[in-house]
Structure formats: structure tokens, C-alpha cells
N, CA, C and O atoms as a DFTB+ gen file, in Angstrom:
692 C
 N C O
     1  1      26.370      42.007       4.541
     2  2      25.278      42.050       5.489
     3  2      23.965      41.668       4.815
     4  3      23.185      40.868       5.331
     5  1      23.766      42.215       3.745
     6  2      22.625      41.812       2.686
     7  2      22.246      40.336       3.045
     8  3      21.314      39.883       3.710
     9  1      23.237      39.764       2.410
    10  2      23.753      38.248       2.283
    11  2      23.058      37.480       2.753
    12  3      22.185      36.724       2.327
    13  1      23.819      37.872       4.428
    14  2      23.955      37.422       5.644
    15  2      22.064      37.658       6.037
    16  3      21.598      36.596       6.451
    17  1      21.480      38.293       6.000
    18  2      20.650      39.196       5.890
    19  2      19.268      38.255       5.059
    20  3      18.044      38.387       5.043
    21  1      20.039      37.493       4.563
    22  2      18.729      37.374       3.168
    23  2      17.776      37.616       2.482
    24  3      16.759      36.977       2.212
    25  1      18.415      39.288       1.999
    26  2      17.781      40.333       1.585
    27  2      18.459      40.606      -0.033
    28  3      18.160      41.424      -0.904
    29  1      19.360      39.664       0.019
    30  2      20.192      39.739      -1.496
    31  2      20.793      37.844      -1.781
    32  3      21.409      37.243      -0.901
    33  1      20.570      37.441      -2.643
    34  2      20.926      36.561      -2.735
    35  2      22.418      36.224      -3.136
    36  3      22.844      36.776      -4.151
    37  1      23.278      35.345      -2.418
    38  2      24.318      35.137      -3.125
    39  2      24.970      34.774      -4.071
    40  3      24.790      33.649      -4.537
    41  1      26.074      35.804      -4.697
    42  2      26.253      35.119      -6.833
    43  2      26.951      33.981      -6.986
    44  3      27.049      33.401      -8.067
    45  1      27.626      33.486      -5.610
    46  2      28.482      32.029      -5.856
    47  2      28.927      31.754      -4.344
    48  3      29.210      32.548      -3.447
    49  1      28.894      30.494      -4.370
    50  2      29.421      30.023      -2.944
    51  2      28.247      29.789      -2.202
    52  3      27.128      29.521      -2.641
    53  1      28.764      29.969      -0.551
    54  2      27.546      29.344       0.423
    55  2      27.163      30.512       1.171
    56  3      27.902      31.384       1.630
    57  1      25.585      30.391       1.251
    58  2      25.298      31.569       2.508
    59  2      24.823      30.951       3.592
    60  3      23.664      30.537       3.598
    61  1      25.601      30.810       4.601
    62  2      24.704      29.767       5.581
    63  2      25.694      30.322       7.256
    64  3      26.828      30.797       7.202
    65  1      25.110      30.157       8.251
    66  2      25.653      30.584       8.945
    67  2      25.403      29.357      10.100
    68  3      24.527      28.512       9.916
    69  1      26.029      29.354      10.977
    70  2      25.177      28.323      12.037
    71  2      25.015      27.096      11.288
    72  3      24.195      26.417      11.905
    73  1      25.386      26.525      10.310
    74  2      25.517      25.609       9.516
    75  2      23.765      25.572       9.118
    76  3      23.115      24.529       9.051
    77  1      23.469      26.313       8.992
    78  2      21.903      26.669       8.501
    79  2      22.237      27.798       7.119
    80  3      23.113      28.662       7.153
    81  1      21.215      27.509       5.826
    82  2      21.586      28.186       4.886
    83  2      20.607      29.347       5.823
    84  3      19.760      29.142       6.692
    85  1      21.173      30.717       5.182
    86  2      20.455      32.321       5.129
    87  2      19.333      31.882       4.634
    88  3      18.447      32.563       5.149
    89  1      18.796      30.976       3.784
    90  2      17.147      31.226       3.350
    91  2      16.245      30.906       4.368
    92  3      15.313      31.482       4.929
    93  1      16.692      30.019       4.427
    94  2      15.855      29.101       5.627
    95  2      14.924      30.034       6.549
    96  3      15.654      30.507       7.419
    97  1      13.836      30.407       6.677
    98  2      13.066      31.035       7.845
    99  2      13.395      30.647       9.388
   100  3      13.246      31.420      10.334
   101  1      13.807      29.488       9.461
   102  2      14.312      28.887      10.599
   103  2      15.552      30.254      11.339
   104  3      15.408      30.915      12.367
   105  1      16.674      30.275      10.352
   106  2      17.457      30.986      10.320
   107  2      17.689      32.482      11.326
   108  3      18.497      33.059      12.054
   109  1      15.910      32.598      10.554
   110  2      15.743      34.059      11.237
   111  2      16.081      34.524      12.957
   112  3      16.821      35.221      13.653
   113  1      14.760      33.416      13.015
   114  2      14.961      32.877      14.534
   115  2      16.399      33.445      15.358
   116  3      16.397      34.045      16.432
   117  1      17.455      33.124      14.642
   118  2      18.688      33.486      15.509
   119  2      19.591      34.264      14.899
   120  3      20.791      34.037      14.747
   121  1      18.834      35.382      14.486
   122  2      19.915      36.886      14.312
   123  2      18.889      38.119      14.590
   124  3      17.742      38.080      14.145
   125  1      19.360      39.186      15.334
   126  2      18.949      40.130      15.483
   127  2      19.631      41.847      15.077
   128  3      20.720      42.331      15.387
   129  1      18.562      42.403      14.335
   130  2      19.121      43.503      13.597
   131  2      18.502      44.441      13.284
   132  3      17.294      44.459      13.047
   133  1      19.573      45.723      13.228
   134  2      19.177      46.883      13.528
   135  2      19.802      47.215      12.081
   136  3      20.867      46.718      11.716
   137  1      18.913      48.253      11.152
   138  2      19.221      48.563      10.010
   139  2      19.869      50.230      10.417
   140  3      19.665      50.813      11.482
   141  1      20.646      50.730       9.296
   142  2      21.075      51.856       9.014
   143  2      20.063      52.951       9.521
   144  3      20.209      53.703      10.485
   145  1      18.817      52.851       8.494
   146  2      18.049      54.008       9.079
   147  2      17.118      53.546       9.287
   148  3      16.522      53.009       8.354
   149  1      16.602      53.539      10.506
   150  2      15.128      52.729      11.641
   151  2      14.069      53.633      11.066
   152  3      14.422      54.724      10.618
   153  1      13.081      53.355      11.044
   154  2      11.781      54.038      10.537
   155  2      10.619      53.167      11.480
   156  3       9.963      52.175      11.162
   157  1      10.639      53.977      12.816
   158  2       9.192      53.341      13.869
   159  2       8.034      54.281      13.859
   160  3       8.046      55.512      13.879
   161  1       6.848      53.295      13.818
   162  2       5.776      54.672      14.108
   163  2       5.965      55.396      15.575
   164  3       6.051      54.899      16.699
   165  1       5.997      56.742      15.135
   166  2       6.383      57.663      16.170
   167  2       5.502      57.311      17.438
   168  3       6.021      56.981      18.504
   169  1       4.250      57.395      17.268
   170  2       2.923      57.211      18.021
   171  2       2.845      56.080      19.097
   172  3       1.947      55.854      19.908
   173  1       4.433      55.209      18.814
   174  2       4.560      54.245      19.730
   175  2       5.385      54.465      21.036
   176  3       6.245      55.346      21.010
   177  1       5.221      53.828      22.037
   178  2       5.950      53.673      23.134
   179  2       7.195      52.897      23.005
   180  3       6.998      51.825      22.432
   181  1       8.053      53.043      23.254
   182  2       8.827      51.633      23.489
   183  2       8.264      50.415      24.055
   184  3       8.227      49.476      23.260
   185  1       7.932      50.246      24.923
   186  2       7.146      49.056      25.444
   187  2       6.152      48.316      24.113
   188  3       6.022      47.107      23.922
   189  1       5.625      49.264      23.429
   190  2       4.662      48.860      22.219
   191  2       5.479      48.357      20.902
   192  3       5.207      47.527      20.034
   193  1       6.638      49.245      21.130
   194  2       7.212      48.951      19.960
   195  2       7.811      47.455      19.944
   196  3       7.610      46.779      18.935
   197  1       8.521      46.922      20.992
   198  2       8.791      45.914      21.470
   199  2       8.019      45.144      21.282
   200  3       8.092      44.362      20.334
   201  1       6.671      45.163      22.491
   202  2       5.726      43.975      21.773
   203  2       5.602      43.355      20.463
   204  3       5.632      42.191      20.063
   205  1       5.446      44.553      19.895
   206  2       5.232      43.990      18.190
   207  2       6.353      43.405      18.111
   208  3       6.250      42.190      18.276
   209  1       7.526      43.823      17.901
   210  2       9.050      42.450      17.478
   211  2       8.613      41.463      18.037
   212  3       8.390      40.555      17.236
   213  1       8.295      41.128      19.482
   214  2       7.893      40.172      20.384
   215  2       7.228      39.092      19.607
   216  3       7.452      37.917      19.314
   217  1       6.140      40.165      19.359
   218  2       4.814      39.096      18.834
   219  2       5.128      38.426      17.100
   220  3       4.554      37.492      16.540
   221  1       6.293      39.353      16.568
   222  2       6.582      39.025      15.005
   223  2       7.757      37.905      15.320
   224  3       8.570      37.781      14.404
   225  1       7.975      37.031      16.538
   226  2       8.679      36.621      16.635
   227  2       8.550      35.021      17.357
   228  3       9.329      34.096      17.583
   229  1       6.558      35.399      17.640
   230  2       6.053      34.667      18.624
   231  2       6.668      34.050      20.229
   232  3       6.733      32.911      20.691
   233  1       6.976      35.121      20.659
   234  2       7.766      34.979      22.187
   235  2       6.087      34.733      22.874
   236  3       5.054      35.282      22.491
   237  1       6.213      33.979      23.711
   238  2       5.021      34.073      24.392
   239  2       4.736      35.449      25.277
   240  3       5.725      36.103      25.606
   241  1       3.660      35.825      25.600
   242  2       3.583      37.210      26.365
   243  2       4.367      37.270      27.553
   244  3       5.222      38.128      27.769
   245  1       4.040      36.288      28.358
   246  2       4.996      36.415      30.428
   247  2       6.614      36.546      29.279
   248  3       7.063      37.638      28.934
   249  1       7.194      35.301      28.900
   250  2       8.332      35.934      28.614
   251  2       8.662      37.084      27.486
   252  3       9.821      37.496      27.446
   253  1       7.724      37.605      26.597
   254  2       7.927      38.772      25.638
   255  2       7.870      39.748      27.372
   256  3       8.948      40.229      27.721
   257  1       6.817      39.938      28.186
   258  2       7.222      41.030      28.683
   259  2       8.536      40.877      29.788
   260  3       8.832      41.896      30.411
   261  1       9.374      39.550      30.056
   262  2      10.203      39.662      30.855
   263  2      11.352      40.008      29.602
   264  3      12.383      40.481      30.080
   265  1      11.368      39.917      28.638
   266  2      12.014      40.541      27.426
   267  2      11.964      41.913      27.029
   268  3      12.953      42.407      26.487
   269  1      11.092      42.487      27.202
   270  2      11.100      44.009      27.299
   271  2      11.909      44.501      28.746
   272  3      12.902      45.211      28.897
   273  1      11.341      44.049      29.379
   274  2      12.350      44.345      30.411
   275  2      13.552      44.572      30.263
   276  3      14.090      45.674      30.163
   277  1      14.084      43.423      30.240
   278  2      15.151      43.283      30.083
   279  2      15.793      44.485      29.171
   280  3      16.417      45.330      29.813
   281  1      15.723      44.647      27.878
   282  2      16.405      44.825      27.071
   283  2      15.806      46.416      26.963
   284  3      16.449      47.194      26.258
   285  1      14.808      46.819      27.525
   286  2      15.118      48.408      28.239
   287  2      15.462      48.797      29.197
   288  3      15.306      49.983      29.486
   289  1      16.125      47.803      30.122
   290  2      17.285      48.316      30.903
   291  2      18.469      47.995      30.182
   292  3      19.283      48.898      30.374
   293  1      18.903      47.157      29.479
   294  2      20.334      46.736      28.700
   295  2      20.056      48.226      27.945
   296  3      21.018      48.883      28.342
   297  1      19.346      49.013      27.169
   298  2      19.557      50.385      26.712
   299  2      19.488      51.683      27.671
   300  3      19.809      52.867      27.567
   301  1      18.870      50.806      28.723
   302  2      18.961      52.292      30.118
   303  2      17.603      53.511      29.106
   304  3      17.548      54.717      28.864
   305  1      16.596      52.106      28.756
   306  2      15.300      53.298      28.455
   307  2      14.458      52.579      29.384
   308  3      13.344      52.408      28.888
   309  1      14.581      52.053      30.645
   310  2      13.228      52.041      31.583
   311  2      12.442      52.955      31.856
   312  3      11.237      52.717      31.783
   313  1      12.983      54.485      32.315
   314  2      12.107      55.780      32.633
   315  2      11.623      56.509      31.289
   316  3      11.157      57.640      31.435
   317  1      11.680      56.018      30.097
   318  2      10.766      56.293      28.990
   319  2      10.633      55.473      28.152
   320  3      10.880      55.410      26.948
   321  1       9.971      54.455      29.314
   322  2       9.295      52.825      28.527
   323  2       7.366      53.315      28.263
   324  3       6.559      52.447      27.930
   325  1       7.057      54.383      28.426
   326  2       5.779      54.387      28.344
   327  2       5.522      56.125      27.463
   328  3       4.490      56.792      27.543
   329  1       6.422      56.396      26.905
   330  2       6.750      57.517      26.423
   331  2       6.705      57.405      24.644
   332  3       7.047      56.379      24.056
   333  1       6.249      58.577      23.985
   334  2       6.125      58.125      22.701
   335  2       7.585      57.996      22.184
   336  3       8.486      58.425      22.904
   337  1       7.877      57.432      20.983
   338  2       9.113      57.696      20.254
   339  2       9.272      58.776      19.846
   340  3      10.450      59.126      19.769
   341  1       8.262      59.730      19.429
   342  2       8.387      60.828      18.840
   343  2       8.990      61.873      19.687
   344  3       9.714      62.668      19.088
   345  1       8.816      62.065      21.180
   346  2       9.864      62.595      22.415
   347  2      10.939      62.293      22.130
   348  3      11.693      63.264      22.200
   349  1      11.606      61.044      21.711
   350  2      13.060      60.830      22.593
   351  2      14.191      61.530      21.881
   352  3      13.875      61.802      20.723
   353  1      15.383      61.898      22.203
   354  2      16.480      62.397      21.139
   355  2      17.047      61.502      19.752
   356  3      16.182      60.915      19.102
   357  1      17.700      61.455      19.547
   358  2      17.989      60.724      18.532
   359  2      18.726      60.184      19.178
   360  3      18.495      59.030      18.818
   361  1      19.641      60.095      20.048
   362  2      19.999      58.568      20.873
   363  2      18.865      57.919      21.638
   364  3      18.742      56.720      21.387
   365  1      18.236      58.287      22.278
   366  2      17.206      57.441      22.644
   367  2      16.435      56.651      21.982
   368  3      16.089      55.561      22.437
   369  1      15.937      57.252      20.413
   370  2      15.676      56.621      19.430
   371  2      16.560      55.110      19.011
   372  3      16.137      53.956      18.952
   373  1      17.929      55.664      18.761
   374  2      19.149      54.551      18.564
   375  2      18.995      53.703      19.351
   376  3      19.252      52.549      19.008
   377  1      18.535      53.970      20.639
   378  2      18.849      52.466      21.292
   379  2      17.520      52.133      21.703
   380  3      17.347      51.004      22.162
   381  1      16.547      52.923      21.618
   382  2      15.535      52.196      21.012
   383  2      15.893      50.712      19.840
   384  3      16.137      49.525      20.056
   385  1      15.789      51.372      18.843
   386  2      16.059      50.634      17.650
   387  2      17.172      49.195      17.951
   388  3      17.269      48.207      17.223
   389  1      17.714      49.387      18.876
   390  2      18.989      48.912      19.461
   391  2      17.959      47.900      20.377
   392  3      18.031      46.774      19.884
   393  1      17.091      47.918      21.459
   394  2      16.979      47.494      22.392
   395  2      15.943      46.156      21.166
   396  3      16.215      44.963      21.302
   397  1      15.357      46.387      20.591
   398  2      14.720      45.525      19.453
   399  2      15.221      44.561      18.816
   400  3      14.715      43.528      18.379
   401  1      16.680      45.128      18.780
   402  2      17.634      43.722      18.111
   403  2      17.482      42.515      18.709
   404  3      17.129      41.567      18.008
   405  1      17.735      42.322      20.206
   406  2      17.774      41.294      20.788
   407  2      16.493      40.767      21.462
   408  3      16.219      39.825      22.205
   409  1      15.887      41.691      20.932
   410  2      14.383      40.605      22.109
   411  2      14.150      39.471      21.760
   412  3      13.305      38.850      22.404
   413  1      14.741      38.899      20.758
   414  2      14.055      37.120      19.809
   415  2      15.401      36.544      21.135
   416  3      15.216      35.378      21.484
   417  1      16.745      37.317      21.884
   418  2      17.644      36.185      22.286
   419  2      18.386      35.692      21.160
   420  3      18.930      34.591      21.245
   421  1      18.489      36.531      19.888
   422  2      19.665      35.889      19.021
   423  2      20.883      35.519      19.578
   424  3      21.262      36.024      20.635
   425  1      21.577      34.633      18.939
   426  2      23.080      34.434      18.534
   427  2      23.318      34.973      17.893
   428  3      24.520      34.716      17.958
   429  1      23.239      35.800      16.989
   430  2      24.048      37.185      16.347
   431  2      23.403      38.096      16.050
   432  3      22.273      37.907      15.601
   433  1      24.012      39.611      16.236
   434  2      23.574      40.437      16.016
   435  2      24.126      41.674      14.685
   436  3      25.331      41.796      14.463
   437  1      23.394      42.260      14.133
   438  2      23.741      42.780      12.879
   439  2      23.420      44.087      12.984
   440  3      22.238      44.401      12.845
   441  1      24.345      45.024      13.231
   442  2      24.117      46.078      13.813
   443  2      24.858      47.397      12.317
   444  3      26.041      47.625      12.063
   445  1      23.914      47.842      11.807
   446  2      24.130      48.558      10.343
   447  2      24.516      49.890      11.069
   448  3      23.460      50.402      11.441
   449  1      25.763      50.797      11.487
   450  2      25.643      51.671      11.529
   451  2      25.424      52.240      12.563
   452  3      25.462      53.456      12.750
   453  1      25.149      51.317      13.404
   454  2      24.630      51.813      15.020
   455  2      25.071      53.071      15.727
   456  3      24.159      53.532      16.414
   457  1      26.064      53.689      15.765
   458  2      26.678      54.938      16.321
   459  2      26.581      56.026      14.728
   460  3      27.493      56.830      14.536
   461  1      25.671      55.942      13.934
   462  2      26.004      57.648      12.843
   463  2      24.833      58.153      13.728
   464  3      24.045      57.734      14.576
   465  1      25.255      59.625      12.856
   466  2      24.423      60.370      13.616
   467  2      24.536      61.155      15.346
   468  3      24.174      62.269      15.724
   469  1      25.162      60.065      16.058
   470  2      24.663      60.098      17.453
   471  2      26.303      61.223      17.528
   472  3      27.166      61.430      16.675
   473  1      26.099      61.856      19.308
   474  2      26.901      62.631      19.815
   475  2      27.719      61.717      20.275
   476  3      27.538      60.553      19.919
   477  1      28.844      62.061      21.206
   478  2      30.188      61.921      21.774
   479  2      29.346      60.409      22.688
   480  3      29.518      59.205      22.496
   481  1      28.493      61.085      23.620
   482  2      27.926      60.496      24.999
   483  2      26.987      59.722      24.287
   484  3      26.922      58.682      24.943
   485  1      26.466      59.656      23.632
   486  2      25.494      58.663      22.676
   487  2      26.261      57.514      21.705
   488  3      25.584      56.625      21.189
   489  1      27.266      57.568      21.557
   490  2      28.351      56.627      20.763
   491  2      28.729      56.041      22.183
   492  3      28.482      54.843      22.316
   493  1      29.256      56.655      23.200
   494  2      29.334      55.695      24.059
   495  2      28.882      54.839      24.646
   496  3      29.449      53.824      25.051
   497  1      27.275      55.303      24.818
   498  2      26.043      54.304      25.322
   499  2      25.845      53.252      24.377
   500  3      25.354      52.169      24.693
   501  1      26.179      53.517      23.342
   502  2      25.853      52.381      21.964
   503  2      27.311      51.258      22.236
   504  3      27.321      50.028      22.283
   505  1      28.296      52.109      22.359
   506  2      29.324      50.765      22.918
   507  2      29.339      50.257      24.152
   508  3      29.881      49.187      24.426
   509  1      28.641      51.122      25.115
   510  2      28.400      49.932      26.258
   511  2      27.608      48.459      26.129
   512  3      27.832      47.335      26.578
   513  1      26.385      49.151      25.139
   514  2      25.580      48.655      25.180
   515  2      26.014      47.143      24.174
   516  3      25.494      46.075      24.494
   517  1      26.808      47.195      23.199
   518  2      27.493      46.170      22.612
   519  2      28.402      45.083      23.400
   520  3      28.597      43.884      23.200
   521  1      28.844      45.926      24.307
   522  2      29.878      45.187      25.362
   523  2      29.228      44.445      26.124
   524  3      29.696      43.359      26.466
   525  1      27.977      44.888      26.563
   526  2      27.383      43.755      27.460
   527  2      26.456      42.981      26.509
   528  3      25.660      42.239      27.083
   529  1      26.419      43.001      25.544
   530  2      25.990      41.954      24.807
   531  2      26.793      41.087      24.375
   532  3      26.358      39.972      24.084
   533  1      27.907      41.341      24.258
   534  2      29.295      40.616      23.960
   535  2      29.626      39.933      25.252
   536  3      30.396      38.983      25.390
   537  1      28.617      40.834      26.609
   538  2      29.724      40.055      27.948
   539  2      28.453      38.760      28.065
   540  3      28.511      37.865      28.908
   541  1      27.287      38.902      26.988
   542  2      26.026      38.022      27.226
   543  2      26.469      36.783      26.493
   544  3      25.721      35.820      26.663
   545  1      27.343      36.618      25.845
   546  2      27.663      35.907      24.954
   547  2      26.624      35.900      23.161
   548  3      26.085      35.108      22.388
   549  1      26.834      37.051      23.296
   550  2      26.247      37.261      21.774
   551  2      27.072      37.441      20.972
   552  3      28.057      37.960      21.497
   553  1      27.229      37.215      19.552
   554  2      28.276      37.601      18.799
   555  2      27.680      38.909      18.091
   556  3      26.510      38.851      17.714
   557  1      28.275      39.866      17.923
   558  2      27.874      40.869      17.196
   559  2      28.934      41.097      15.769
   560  3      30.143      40.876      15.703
   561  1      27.812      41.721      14.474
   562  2      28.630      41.981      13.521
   563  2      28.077      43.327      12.914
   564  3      27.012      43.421      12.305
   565  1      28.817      44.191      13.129
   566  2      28.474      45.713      12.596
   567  2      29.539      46.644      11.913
   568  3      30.769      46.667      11.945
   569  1      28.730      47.287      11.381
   570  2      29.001      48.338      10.387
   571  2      29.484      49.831      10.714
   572  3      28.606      50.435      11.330
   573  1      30.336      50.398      10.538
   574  2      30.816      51.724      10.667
   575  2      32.030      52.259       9.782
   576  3      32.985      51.706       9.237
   577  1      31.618      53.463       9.867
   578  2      32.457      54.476       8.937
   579  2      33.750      55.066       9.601
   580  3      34.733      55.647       9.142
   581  1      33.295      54.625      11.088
   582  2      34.195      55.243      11.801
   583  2      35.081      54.133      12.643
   584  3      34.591      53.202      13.282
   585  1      36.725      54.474      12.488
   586  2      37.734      53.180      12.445
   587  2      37.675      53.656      14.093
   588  3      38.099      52.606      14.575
   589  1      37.488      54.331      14.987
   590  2      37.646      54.672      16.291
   591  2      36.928      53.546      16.720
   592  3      37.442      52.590      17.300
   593  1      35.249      53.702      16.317
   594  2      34.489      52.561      16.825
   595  2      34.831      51.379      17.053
   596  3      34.690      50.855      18.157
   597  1      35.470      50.630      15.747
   598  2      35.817      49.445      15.586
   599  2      36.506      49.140      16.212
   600  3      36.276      48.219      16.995
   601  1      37.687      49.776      16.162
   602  2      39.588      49.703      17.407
   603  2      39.060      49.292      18.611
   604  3      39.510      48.361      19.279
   605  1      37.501      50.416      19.080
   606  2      37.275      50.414      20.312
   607  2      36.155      49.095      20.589
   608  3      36.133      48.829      21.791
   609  1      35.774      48.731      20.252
   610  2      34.661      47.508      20.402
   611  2      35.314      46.168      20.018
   612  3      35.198      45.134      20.674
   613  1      35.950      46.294      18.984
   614  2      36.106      44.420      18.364
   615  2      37.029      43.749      19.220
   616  3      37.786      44.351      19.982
   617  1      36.965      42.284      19.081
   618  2      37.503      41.519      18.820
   619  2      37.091      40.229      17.990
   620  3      36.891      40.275      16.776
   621  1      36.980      39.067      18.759
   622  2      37.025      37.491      18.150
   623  2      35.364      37.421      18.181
   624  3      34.546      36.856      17.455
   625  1      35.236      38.353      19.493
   626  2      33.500      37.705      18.782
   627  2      32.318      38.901      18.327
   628  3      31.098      38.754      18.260
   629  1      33.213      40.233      18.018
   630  2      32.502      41.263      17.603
   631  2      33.117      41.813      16.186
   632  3      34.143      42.492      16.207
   633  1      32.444      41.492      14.933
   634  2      33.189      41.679      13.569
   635  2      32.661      42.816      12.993
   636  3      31.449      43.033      13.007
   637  1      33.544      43.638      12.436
   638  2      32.801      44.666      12.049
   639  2      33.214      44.947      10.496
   640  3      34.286      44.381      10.283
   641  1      32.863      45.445       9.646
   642  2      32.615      45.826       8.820
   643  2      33.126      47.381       9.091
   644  3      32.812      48.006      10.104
   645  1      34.284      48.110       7.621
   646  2      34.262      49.962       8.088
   647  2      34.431      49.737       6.579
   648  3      34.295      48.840       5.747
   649  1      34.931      51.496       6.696
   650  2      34.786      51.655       5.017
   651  2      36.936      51.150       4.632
   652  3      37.381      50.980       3.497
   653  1      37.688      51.053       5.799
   654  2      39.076      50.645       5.442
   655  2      39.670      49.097       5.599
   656  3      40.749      48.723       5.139
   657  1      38.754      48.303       6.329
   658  2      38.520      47.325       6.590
   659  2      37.185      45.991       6.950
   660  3      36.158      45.999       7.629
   661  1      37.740      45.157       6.261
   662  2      36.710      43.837       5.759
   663  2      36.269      42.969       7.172
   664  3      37.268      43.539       7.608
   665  1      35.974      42.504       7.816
   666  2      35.692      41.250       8.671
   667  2      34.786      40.409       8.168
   668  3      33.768      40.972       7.765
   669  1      34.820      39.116       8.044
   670  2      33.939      38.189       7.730
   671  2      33.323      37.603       9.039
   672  3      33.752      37.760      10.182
   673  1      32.292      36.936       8.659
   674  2      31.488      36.201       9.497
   675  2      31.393      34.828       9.587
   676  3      30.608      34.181      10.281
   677  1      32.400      34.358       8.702
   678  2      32.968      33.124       8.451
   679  2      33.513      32.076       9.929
   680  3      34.539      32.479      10.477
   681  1      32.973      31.040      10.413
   682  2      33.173      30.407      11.679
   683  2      32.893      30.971      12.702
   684  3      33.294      30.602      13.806
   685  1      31.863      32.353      12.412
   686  2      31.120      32.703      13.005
   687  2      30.334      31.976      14.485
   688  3      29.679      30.992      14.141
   689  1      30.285      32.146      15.478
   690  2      29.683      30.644      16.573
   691  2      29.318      31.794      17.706
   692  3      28.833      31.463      18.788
């Protein structure tokens, strides 16, 4: 994920995805990702928090805010789109953090971990919420400790990473 990520450089071979190398800034443009442990200023709204990805991403405003939209109903946080972060539970937080991945409209998504932490009913909202990104035609590639998750989410265009098994991102599309 590092790698992939271009947050670690690779010791041999190719890092390139999309037939674009990982360095490339271009690159960025089309992956969206949610790290292990999210760190937002509390003091923000969702709606605010968004903007900023928005604007670090240069979406124009009419479509950055038809992009917030969007992608706080794809997390089912519309009724605490104007609410601080520092309120929400720690799933609300998650898909907070979650609803951020996709506002650029990537082609892939890199999802570190997305269900630790969370309860029974909060792991589930996190796999809905993958599924209809998968039914968006996004490819997703994530991380978990837990082989339930994986069984229950993957296939051909959702790769995951656990601690008993490898998936590559290789012909990745």
C-alpha cells in the first residue's frame, strides 16, 4: 500500500498503476484513501472537512459541493453534515474518513483498515458502503485483519490485503 501509495519507494521492479508510474503527481488525481488511523480537526463539520479534500484536489466549488453531497449520502452522514466531528461515534467518524476517499471520483480506492475498531452494525455500514462503490465502478483495495471482512466483500474488482492472505493490484483497471 506504501508503494502503491508513494509514500515508500520501490527496492526493484515497477510502481505504476494505470500504466502511470506511483510518482507522478498526475497519479494522485486517481486514487482515493483512507489511512489506518484518520486524525481530523475535531472543530470541523463534515461538510468543512470535505471542502478542504475538495479544494486540495481543486474540484471546482458547484461540483465540490455536488460532491459532498453525494458522498454524505453514499456514508448516510446527511443529518450530521453540519455537526462537529468531535460529536460523532467512532463509526460516524469512519465513514466520515470514508466519505473523503472518493470526493476527487477516483478509480481506486485504498482503504487501510476501514472496519478496526468499529461494532457489529458499523462494520456493516463500512461494507455497504464498499459495495456501492464497487456497484459505482470503483475498484477498491483494502486492508484487514479480519478474514470475515474479506470472504465478505471481495472479488475481481475489490483486493484486499489480511494478515493470512496477499492480493495484488497488479492489472488492476
Amino acid at each position: 500500500m506504501n508503494v502503491l501509495l508513494g509514500f515508500v519507494n520501490a527496492t526493484s521492479g515497477a510502481d505504476s498503476l494505470f500504466g502511470t508510474s506511483v510518482r507522478e503527481p498526475i497519479f494522485r488525481q486517481r486514487i482515493g484513501y483512507l489511512p489506518e488511523l484518520t486524525y481530523y480537526y475535531k472543530f470541523l463539520t463534515a461538510e468543512e472537512l470535505l471542502r478542504f479534500y475538495g479544494r486540495i484536489f481543486n474540484i471546482p466549488k458547484g461540483e465540490r459541493e455536488s460532491r459532498i453531497d453525494a458522498v454524505l449520502k453514499l456514508v448516510e452522514l446527511e443529518h450530521a453534515r453540519t455537526r462537529q466531528i468531535k460529536t460523532y461515534s467512532k463509526g460516524m467518524q469512519q465513514r466520515a474518513g470514508l466519505a473523503q476517499a472518493p470526493i476527487n471520483n477516483p478509480d481506486l480506492l485504498i482503504l487501510d483498515e476501514s472496519t478496526s475498531g468499529l461494532d457489529p452494525i458499523g462494520r456493516m455500514k463500512v461494507r455497504e458502503i464498499i459495495q456501492r462503490l464497487k456497484n459505482d465502478g470503483k475498484t477498491v483495495f483494502f486492508s484487514s485483519h479480519e478474514l470475515g471482512e474479506v470472504e465478505s466483500v471481495c472479488d475481481r474488482r475489490t483486493l484486499a490485503c489480511s494478515a493470512a492472505s496477499w492480493a495484488t493490484a497488479a492489472g488492476c483497471s
